[in-house]
N, C-alpha and C positions, 0 to 999 in steps of 0.2 A: 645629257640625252635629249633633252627637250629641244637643247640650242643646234644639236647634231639636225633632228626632223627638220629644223623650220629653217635650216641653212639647205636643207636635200631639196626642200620643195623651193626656197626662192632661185636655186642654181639651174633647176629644170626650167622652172618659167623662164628664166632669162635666156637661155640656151636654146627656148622653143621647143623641146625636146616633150614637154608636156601637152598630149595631143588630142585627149579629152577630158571632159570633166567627170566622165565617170572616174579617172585616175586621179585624177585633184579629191573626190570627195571621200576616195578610200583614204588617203594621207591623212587628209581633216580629220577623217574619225579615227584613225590610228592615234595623232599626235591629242585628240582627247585624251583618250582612253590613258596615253600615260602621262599627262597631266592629273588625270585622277587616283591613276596607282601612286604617284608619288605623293601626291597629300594625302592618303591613306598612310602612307609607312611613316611619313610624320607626326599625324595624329598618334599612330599605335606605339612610336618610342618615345614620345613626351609626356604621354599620358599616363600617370601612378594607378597600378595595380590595385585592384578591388581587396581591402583584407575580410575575411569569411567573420562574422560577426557569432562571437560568442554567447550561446541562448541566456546560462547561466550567469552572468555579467550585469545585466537587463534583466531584472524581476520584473514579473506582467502583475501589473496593480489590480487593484479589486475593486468592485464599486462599494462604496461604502451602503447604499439603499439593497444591495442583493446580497452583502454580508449581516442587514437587519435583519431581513428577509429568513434567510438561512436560521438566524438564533431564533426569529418568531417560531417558527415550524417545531423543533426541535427541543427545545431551552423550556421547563415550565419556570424556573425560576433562575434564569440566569443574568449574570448583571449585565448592564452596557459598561462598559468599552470606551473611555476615553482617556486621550493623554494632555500631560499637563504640559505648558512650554516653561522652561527654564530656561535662563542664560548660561553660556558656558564663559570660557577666558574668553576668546575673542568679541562676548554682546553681541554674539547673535542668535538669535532665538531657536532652540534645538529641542525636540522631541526626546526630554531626558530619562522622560520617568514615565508612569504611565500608574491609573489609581481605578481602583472598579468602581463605579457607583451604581447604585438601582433606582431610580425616579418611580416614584410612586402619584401616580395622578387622582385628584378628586377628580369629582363629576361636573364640575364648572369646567375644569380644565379638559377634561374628556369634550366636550360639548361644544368648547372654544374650537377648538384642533381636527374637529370634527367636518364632514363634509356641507356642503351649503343645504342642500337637500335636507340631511338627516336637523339642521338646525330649523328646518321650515316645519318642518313634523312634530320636532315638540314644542314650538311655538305655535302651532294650531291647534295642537292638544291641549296647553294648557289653558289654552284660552275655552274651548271646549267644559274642560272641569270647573272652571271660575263663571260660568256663567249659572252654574248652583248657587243656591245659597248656602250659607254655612261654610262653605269651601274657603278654605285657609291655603297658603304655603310657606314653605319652609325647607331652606337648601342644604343638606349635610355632607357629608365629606361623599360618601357613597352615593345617594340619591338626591333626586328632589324629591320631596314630601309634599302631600295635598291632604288635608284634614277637614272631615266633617264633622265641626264642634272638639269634639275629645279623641275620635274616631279615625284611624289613619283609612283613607278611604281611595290614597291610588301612591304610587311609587315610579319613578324613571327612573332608571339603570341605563348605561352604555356599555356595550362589549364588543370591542375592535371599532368596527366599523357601525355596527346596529345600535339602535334605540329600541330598547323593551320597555314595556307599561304593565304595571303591577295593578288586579284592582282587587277591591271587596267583593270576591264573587267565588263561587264556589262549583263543586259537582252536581250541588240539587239546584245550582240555578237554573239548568236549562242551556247552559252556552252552545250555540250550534255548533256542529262541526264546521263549517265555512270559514269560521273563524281561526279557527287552527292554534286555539287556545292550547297553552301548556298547566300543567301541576305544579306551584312550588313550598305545597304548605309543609314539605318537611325541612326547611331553610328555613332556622328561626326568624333572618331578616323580615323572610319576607310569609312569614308564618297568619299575618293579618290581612296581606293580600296576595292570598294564594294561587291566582289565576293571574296570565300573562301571553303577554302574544310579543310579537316581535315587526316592528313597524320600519319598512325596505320600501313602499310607494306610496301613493296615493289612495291608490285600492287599500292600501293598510291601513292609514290615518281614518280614511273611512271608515272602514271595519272600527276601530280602536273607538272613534266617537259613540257609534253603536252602544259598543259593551258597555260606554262611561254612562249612554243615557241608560241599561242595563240597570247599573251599578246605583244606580241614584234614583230609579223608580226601586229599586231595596232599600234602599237608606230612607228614601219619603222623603229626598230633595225635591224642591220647585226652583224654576228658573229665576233668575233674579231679572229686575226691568230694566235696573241700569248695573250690568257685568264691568268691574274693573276694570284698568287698564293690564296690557299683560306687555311688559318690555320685549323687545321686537326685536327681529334676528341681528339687526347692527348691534343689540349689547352684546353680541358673542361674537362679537368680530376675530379673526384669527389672531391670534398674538403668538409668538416665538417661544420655545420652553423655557432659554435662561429668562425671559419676563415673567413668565408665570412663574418656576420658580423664584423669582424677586419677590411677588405680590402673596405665595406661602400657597399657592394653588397647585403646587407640585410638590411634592418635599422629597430630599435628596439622600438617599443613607450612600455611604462611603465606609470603604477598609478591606479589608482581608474578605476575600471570598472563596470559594471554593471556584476549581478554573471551569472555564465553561466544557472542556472535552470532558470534563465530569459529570455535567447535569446532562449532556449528550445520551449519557448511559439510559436517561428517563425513556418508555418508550415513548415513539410518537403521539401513541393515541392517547395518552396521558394528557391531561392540561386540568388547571388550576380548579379547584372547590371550591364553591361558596362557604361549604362547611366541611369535616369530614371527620367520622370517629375513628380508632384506632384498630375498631376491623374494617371498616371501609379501606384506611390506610394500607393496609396488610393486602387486600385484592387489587390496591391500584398501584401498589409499589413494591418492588421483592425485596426481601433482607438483606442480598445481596447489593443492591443499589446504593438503598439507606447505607452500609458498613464503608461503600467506597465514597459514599460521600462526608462519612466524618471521618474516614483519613483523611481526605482533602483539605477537610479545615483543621484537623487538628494539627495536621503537617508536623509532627512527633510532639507536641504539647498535650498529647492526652494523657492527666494526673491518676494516679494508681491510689488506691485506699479508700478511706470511710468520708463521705462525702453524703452531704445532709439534701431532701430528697424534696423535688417539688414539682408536681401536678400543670401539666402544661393549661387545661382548662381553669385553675387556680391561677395562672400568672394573665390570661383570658381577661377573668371577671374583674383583673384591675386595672388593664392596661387597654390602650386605645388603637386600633389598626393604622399599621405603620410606626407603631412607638420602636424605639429601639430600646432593648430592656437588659440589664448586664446585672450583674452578683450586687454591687451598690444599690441599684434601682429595686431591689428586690427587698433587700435589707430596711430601705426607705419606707418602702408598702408592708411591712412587716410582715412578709412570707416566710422570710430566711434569718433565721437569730444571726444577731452581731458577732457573734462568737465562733458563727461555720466559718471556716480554713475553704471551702472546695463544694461545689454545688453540683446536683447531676439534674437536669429534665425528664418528668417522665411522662408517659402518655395515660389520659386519662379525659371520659366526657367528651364534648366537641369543641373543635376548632373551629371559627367562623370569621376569621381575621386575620390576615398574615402579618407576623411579627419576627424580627430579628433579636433573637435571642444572644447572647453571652452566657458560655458558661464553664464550667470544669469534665461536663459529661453529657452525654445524649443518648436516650435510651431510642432503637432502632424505630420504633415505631411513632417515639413522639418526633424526633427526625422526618419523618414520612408524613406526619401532619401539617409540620411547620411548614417544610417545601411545598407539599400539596396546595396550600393555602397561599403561597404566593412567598412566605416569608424564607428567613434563612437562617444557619445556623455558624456561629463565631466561638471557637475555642479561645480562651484568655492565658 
């Protein structure tokens, strides 16, 4: 076709016959025009068919930070979530297995992990309380401790993302409302220092100094001339979880849990107890919850008969928050004679520590404790 046009127009010119150029320019754009259809029908026969792409083929992934996210909200006691890598035949590293764990963080590690700000605020606080005299400290798994002589005289706790400050100071102190002090003398922890505020700025750290100097014109502290040294926000430099867990600032429990669409059932507004008794239990958990959470773990293991009986505030008073505590460990601490076959838990007194228990039985309510309290519950 192309060689037809361009032999019509060179036979005109030659022939003279072509007598303007407005006829010359219509040809021109003719013999375009199918210069261009015909690399068109080229492109469209050589070129392979689009195939329509299958949704279900392609799983849409998940971010791993808004599936935390999702368990924070929801989950009061639910574990994280990781898998182990294993090799298969051909050594290369595959997603085989998968194990629940729960990390349990102390208060160094809460503090490490913690935002730069929130570490500037208790580094100015403590330097604050130290410039008392008499003022001691002392780091426990839960708190930092600050002692006047024998006298625990202020406490720091983290929760999520806050720094709280415990002090020695009560309802007849006087604390102003500005302050926006809380109550916690029904929390045995914190039963010595029953007043508490929660320190998010500057205006807070200020506020909080206030109360300390408060707190120590009660006590009949005087300043000291030359106040301690107080280690500075680089000793709490960020470090990585498996470190921390390395250095025993994290500790790790692993095994059988119950699955998380289980503890789903909690409701939201639910979340964790410092303490909580067994009618407490009962208004912040229904029967119904508690019963499907030990099917969950008992997963058909739950034993029928006479099974010897013990006191979840009795298993409390011997064990240390985040022990893991099983029928052996019991028998050890002479709760449970050598001779019980089968063990049941039951509720009783307060809870003020979550612990994971092992057992042969769960009574609904001391179930409701354990979880409440952070810990969890393991059929044997």
């Amino acid at each position: 076709m192309n060689a037809a046009i361009s032999g019509l127009i060179g036979a005109l010119i030659a022939e003279g016959q072509l007598v303007g150029t407005s006829i010359l320019t219509g040809l021109c754009s003719l013999l375009l025009i199918g210069l261009a259809g015909a690399a068109f029908n080229r492109r469209k026969t050589t070129q392979a068919p689009l195939e329509k792409a299958d949704d279900e083929s392609i799983p849409a992934e998940t971010s791993p930070a808004a599936a935390d996210e999702d368990m924070a909200d929801d989950w009061i006691a639910a574990p994280v979530l990781t898998a182990t890598a294993e090799s298969d035949e051909t050594g290369e590293g595959s997603l085989l297995s998968k194990r629940r764990r729960r990390l349990y963080r102390s208060f160094r590690a809460k503090l490490i992990q913690s935002e730069q700000s929130t570490k500037e605020y208790y580094v100015a606080l403590s330097k604050c309380l130290t410039e008392y005299e008499k003022i001691r400290s002392r780091e426990t798994w839960h708190n930092a401790c600050f002692y006047a002589g024998r006298a625990t005289f202020a406490k720091f706790a983290i929760r999520g993302k806050t720094l709280y400050l415990y002090l020695a100071l009560d309802e007849g102190d006087s604390v102003g409302a500005k302050y926006f002090a809380h109550d916690a003398s029904e929390v045995k922890r914190y039963a010595k220092v029953p007043t508490f505020v929660k320190v998010k700025s500057k205006r807070g750290v200020r506020y909080a100094a206030e109360l300390i100097g408060l707190a120590a014109q009660k006590a009949g502290l005087k300043r000291r001339e030359n106040p301690p040294e107080v280690p500075g926000v680089q000793t709490y430099a960020y470090r990585t979880t498996e470190s921390l867990i390395a250095c025993g600032w994290i500790r790790v429990i692993e095994g059988e849990q119950p699955k998380p669409e289980d503890f789903e059932l909690i409701h939201r507004g639910n979340r964790l107890q410092q303490s909580v008794s067994p009618d407490e239990a009962d208004r912040l958990m229904s029967d119904r919850t508690a019963e499907r959470l030990i099917a969950a773990a008992a997963d058909g293991k739950r034993k029928t008969g006479k099974k010897f009986a013990v006191n979840i505030d009795t298993i409390a008073a011997r064990f240390s928050a985040g022990d893991r505590v099983d029928v052996d460990r019991l028998k050890q601490a002479g709760l449970v004679p050598m001779r019980a076959d089968a063990v049941k838990i039951l509720a009783r007194g307060r809870l003020d520590k979550p612990l994971f228990v092992t057992a042969d039985d769960f009574s609904a309510q001391a179930v409701k404790m354990i979880v409440l309290t952070g810990g969890a519950i393991f059929y044997r």
